[in-house]
C-alpha positions in Angstrom: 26.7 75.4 9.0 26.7 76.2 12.6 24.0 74.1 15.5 23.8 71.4 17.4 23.7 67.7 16.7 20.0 67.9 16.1 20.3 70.7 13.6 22.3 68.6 11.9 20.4 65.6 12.3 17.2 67.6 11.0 19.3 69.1 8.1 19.9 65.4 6.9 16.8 63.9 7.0 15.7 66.0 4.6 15.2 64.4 1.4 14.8 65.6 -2.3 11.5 65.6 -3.5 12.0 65.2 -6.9 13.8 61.8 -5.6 10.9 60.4 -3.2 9.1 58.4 -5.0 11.9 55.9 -5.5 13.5 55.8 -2.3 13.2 53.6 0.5 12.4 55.9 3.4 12.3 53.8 5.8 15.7 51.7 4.6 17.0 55.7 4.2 16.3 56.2 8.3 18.8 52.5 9.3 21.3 54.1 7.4 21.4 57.2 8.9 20.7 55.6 12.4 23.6 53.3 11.5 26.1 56.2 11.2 24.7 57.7 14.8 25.5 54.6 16.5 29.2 55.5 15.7 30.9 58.3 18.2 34.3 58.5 17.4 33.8 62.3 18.7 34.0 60.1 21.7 37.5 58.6 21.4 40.3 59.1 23.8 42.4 60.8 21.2 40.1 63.6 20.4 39.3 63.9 23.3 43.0 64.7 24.2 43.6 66.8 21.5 40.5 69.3 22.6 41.5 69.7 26.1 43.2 72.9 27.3 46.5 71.9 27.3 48.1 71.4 24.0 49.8 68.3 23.0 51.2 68.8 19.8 53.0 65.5 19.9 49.5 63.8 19.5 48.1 66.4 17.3 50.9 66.1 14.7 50.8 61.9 15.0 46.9 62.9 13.9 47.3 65.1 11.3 49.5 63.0 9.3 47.4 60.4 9.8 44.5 62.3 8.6 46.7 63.9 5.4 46.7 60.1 4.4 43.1 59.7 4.3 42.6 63.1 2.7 45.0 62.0 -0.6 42.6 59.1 -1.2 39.3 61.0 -0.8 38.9 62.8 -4.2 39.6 59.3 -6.2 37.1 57.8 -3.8 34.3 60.2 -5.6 35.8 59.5 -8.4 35.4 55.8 -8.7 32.2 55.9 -7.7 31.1 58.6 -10.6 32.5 56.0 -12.6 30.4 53.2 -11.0 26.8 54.9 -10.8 24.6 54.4 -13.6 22.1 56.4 -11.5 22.3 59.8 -13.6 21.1 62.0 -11.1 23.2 61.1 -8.5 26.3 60.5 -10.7 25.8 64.3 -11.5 26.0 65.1 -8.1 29.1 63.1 -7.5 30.4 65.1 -10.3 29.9 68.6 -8.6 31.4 66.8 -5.2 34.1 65.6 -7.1 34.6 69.2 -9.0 34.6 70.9 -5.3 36.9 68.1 -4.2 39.9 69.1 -6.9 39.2 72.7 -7.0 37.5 74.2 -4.0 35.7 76.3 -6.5 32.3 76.2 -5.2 33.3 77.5 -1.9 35.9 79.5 -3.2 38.7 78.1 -1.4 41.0 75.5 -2.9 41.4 71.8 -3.7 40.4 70.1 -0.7 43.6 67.7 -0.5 45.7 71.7 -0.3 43.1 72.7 2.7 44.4 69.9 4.5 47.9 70.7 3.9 47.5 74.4 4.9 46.6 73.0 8.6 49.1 70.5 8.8 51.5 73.6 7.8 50.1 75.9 10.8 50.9 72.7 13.2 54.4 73.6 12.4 55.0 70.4 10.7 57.1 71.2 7.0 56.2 69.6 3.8 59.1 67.1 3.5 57.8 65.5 6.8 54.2 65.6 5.8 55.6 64.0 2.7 57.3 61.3 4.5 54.6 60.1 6.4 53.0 56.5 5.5 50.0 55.2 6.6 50.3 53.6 10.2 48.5 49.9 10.0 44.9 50.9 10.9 45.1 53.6 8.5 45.5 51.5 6.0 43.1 49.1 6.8 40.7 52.0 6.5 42.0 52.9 3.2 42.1 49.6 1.6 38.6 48.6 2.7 37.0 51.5 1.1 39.1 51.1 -1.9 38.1 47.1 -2.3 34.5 48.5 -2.2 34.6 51.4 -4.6 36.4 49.8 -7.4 34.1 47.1 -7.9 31.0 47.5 -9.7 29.4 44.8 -8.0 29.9 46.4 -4.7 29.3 50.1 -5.9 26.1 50.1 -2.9 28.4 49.3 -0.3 31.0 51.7 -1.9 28.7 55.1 -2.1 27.1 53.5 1.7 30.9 53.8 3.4 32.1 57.0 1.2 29.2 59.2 0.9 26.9 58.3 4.4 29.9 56.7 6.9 33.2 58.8 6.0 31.3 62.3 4.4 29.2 61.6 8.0 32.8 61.4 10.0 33.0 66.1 9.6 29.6 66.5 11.1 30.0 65.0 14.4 29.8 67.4 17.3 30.6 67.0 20.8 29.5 69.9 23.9 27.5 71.6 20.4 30.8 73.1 19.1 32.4 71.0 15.6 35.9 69.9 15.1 36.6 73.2 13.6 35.6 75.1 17.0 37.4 73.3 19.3 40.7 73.2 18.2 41.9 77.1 17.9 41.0 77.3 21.5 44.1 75.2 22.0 46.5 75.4 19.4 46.0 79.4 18.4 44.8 77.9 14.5 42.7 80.6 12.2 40.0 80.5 10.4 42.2 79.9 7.3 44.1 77.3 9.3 40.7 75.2 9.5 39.4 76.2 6.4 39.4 71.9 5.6 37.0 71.3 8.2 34.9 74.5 8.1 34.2 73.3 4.5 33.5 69.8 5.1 31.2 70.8 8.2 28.7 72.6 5.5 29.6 70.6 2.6 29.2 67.1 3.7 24.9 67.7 5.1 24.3 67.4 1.3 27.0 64.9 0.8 25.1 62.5 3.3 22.1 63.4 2.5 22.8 62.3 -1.5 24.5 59.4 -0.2 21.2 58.4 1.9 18.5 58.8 -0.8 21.5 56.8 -3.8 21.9 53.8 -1.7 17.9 53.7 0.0 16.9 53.8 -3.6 19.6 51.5 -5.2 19.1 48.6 -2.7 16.0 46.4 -3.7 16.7 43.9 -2.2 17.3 42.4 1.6 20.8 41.4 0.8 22.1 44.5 -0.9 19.8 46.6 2.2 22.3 44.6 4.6 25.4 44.7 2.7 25.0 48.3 2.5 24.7 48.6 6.4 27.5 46.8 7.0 29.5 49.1 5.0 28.4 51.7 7.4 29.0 50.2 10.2 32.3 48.7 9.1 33.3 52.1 7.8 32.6 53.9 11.3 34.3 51.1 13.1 37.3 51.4 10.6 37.2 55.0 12.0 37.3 54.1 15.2 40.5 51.7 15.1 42.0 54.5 12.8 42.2 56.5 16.5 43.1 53.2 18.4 45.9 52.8 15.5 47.4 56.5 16.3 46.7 56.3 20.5 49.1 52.9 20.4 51.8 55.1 17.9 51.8 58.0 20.5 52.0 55.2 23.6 55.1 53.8 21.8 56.4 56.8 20.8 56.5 58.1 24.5 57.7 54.9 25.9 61.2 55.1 24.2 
């Protein structure tokens, strides 16, 4: 989906009728206001990586970052299909989990092989990408949405920092171009190069929008309305420090 922030924005607030009468509205608008306080379309690294001069250094510190992120996503969906006892929504995190393995529904291929595609047209091979680990901050990001997803108990927090605060992550724009935009300008990538983000950028409207209405009409209560908040905002800070985490690699990296 191409537009500006406010396209997007007015895309999301949509919600599905046949689900209004039980959600929250209100409850559904601090959610999604939570995830627009977060910018990391903002931070120092992508803003490096999208100016005119290419720095592949940084870009391939990124990208392996981001592979390690991408392997966790699908099981993410997956544990919280196994968690909802919503039936509605757990069929929808069944099609997003289907889309996830196979790329079927957009006819392009399991998401976790998009992402390798790009790391490929960086010009990094397969045994490095294989090599990688997770740098601290990466982990922390993994781990605390993992800790969240796996427990029943926590499953509102869960679907609040999966499906609203990391589906939410693709859709930021910055100058009204996407992620997907910006960087063939600099680094000569394809359509087919980008195909992981291209995806994501139409995909993940509906994934937020879901996530919105499942967790403004799961929380009944003041406590689970705030948990789930913090989830958001701990998720998009998680984000955030997930940059910080690969700006202090590249420093050190450049300093030997």
């Amino acid at each position: 989906m191409q537009g500006t922030l406010s396209d997007i924005q007015q895309a999301i607030a949509k919600t599905n009728s046949l689900r209004d009468p039980y959600i929250d509205h209100d409850f559904r608008n601090d959610l999604l206001a939570a995830l627009w306080e977060h910018r990391t379309m903002e931070h120092p690294v992508v803003t490096e990586m999208q100016k005119p001069a290419k720095n592949i250094e940084l870009m391939h510190l990124a990208a392996l970052q981001g592979y390690q992120l991408t392997k966790n996503f699908a099981r993410y969906v997956g544990g919280l299909y196994n968690n909802c006892e919503i039936g509605y929504y757990r069929k929808r995190l069944a099609v997003n989990l289907y889309e996830e393995e196979t790329g079927k529904l957009s006819k392009t291929a399991n998401h976790e092989v998009l992402m390798q595609r790009f790391i490929r047209a960086l010009g990094i091979s397969d045994a490095e990408r294989d090599a990688a680990v997770a740098l601290p901050s990466t982990k922390e990001l993994i781990d605390y949405r993992w800790n969240l997803v796996r427990n029943p108990e926590t499953f509102h927090m869960g679907a609040a920092a999966i499906m609203i605060a990391s589906e939410g992550q693709n859709l930021e724009e910055k100058a009204g171009q996407a992620r997907d935009n910006l960087l063939p300008q600099t680094y000569g990538l394809t359509p087919a190069d980008l195909a992981f983000f291209s995806v994501h950028k139409q995909e993940d409207i509906f994934h937020v929008r879901e996530g919105l209405d499942l967790v403004a009409e799961l929380c009944k209560t003041p406590r689970m309305k705030q948990e789930a908040l913090e989830a958001v905002h701990e998720t998009c800070k998680r984000f955030w420090w997930f940059y910080d985490g690969i700006q202090a690699a590249y420093d050190a990296g450049r300093s030997h």
